[in-house]
C-alpha positions in Angstrom: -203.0 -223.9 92.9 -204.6 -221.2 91.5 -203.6 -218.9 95.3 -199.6 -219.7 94.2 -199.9 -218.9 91.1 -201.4 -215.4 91.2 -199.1 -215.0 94.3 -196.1 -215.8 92.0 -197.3 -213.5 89.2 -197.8 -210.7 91.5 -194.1 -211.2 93.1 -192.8 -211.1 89.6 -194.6 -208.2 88.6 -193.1 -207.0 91.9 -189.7 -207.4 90.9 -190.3 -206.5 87.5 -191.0 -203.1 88.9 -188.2 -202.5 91.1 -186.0 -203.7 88.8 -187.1 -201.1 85.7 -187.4 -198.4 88.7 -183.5 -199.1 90.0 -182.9 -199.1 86.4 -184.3 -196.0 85.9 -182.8 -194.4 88.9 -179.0 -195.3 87.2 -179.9 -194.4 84.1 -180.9 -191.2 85.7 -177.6 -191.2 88.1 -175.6 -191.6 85.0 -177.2 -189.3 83.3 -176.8 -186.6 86.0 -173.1 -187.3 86.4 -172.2 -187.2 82.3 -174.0 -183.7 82.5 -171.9 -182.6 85.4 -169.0 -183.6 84.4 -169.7 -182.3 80.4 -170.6 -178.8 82.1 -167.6 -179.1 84.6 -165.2 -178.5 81.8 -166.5 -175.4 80.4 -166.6 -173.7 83.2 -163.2 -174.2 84.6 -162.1 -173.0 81.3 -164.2 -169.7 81.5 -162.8 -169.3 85.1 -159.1 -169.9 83.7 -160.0 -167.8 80.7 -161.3 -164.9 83.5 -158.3 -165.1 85.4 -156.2 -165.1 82.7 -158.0 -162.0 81.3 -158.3 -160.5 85.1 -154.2 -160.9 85.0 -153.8 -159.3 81.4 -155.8 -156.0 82.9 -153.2 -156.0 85.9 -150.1 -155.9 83.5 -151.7 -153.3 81.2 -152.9 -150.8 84.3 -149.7 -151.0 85.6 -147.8 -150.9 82.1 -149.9 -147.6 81.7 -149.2 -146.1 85.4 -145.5 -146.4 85.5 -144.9 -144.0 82.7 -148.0 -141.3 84.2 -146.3 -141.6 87.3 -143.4 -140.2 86.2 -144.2 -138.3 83.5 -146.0 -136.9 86.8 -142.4 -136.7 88.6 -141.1 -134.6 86.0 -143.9 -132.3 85.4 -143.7 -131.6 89.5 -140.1 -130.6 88.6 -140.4 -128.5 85.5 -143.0 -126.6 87.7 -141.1 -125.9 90.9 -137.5 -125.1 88.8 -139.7 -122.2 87.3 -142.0 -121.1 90.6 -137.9 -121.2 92.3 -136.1 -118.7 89.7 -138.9 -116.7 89.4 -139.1 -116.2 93.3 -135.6 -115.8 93.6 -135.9 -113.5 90.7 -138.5 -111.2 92.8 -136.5 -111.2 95.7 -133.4 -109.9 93.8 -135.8 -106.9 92.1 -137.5 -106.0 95.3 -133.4 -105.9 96.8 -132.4 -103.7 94.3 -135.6 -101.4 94.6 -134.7 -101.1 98.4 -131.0 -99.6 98.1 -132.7 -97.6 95.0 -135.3 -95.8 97.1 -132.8 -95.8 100.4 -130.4 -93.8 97.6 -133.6 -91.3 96.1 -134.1 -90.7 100.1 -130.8 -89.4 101.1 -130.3 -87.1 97.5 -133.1 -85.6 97.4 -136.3 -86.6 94.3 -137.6 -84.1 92.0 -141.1 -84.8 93.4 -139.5 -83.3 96.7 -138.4 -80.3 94.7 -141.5 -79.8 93.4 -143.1 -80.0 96.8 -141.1 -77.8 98.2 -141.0 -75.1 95.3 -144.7 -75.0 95.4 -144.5 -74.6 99.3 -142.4 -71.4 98.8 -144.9 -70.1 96.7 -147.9 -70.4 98.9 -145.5 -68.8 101.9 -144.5 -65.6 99.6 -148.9 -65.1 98.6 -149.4 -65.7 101.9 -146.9 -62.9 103.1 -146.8 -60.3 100.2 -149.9 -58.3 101.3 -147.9 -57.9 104.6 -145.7 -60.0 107.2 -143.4 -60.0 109.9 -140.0 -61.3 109.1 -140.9 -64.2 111.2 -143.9 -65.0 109.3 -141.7 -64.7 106.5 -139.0 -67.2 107.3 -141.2 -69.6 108.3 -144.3 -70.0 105.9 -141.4 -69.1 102.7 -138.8 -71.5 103.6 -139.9 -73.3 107.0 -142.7 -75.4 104.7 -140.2 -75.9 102.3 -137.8 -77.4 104.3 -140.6 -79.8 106.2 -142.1 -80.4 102.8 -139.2 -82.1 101.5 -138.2 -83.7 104.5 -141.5 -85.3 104.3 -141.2 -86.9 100.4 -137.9 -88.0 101.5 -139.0 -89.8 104.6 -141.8 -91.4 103.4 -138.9 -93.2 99.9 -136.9 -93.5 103.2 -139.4 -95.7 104.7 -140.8 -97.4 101.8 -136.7 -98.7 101.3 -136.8 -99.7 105.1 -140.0 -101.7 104.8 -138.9 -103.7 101.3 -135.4 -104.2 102.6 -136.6 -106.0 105.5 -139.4 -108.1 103.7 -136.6 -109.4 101.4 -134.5 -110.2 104.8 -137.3 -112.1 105.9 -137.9 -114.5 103.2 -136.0 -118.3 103.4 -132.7 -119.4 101.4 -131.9 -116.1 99.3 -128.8 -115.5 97.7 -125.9 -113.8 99.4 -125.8 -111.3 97.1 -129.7 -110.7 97.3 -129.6 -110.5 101.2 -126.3 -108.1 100.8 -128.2 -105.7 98.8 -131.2 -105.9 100.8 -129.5 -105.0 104.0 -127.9 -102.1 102.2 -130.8 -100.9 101.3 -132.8 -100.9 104.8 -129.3 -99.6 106.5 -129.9 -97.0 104.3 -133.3 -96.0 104.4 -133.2 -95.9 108.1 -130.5 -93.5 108.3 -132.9 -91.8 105.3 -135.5 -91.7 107.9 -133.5 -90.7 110.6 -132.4 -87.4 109.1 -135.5 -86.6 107.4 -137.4 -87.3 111.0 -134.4 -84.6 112.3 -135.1 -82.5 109.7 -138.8 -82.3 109.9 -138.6 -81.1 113.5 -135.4 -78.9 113.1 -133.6 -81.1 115.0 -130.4 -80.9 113.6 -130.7 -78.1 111.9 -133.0 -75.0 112.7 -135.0 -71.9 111.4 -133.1 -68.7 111.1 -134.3 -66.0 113.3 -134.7 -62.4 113.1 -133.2 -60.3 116.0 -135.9 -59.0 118.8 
């Protein structure tokens, strides 16, 4: 008797011990799930609230880049209407420069005069102590003549050299390019007869009889 009973009192000390340790695990289960599911709410509202918020930045960038862009557009086109006029501008100035100089080349400058006057002078200290009429014609009026040629050649071929740059540069006005070709046809026949000139080619020293 005293076998069955301590044999039933440890079988229900048994059970009494799995039961308290199932009902420990629920309580525990329960526990875990209320938890997960009382911190499951808050953060699918902070993800919401960070998409939301991600979203908001979105619409403000691109509120704020539409107007830069073009505020960008039409600060490109204020700057290129300018950099335009005031390279058609140059063109039109160095154009007008080209038939200037082609016109100082053909008529003659007063730095030519000047040239030439001081040439004379040199030729007539050169041949005062004593010269042959030869001598005479040549260092009093010879260098004269060369020395202007010179002056006038080199405006000549300054108007050759601008008229021809202005020729070569893209989309200029009709009336830029007529002037410019003016002014190199000019120039070169400029430099043509100076070039004749300088080496008596069209036109040549007196001389004195033998």
């Amino acid at each position: 008797m005293d076998t069955k009973t301590t044999e039933k009192t440890a079988t229900s000390k048994t059970d009494e011990v799995a039961a308290g340790t199932s009902a420990e695990a629920a309580g525990t289960t329960q526990a875990a799930e209320t938890a997960a599911d009382a911190g499951s709410i808050p953060a699918a509202e902070t993800v919401a609230d960070a998409g939301a918020a991600v979203a908001a930045e979105d619409t403000a960038a691109e509120l704020l880049d539409e107007p830069d862009d073009e505020l960008d557009d039409d600060e490109l086109d204020d700057e290129e209407a300018p950099s335009a006029e005031a390279t058609g501008l140059g063109a039109a100035a160095a154009a007008v420069v080209s038939a200037a100089l082609s016109a100082v080349a053909l008529t003659g400058t007063w730095t030519g005069k000047v040239v030439a006057e001081r040439e004379t002078l040199i030729g007539q200290i050169k041949t005062s102590a004593g010269g042959t009429p030869a001598q005479q014609i040549n260092e009093i009026y010879g260098d004269a003549w060369h020395s202007t040629a010179l002056v006038n050649g080199v405006f000549a071929l300054l108007a050759v050299i601008v008229g021809v740059l202005v020729l070569t540069l893209p989309r200029r006005p009709v009336r830029v390019r007529a002037v410019a070709v003016a002014g190199a046809v000019l120039g070169g026949l400029g430099l043509l007869l100076s070039v004749g000139t300088y080496f008596d080619l069209f036109l040549s020293l007196p001389t004195t009889g033998s």
